[in-house]
C-alpha positions in Angstrom: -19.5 -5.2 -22.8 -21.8 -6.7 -20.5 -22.6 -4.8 -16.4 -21.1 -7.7 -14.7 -18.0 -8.2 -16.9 -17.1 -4.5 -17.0 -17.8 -4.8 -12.8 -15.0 -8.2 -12.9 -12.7 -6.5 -14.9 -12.7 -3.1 -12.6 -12.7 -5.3 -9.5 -9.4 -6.8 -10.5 -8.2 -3.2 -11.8 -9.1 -2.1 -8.5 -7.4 -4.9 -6.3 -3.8 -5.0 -8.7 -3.6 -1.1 -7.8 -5.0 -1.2 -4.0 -1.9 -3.8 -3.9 0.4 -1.8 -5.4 -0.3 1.4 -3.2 -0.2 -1.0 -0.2 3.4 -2.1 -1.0 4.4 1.6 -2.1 3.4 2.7 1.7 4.6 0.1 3.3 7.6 0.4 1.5 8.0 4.3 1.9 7.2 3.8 5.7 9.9 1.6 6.2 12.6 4.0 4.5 11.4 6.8 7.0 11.5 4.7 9.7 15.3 3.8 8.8 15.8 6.7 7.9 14.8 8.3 11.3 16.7 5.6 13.3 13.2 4.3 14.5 13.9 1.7 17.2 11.6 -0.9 18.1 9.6 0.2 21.4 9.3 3.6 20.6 5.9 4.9 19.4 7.4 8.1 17.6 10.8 8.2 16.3 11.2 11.9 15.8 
């Protein structure tokens, strides 16, 4: 396998899970926020 196509190929390894970590926290931060009755306004719920 050629430098550049093993490069691609990890590149769009590399975006899929940046994307999928990106919606995990965003997700997970959004629970806790709920979770901590977070109200818009506020810079720390807790």
């Amino acid at each position: 396998m050629s430098l550049a196509a093993l490069f691609g190929f990890g590149s769009v390894i590399f975006i899929i899970v940046m994307t999928g970590a990106f919606v995990y926290g965003m997700t997970s931060l959004r629970a806790a926020a709920d979770r901590d009755n977070y109200r818009p306004g506020t810079t720390k719920a807790s």
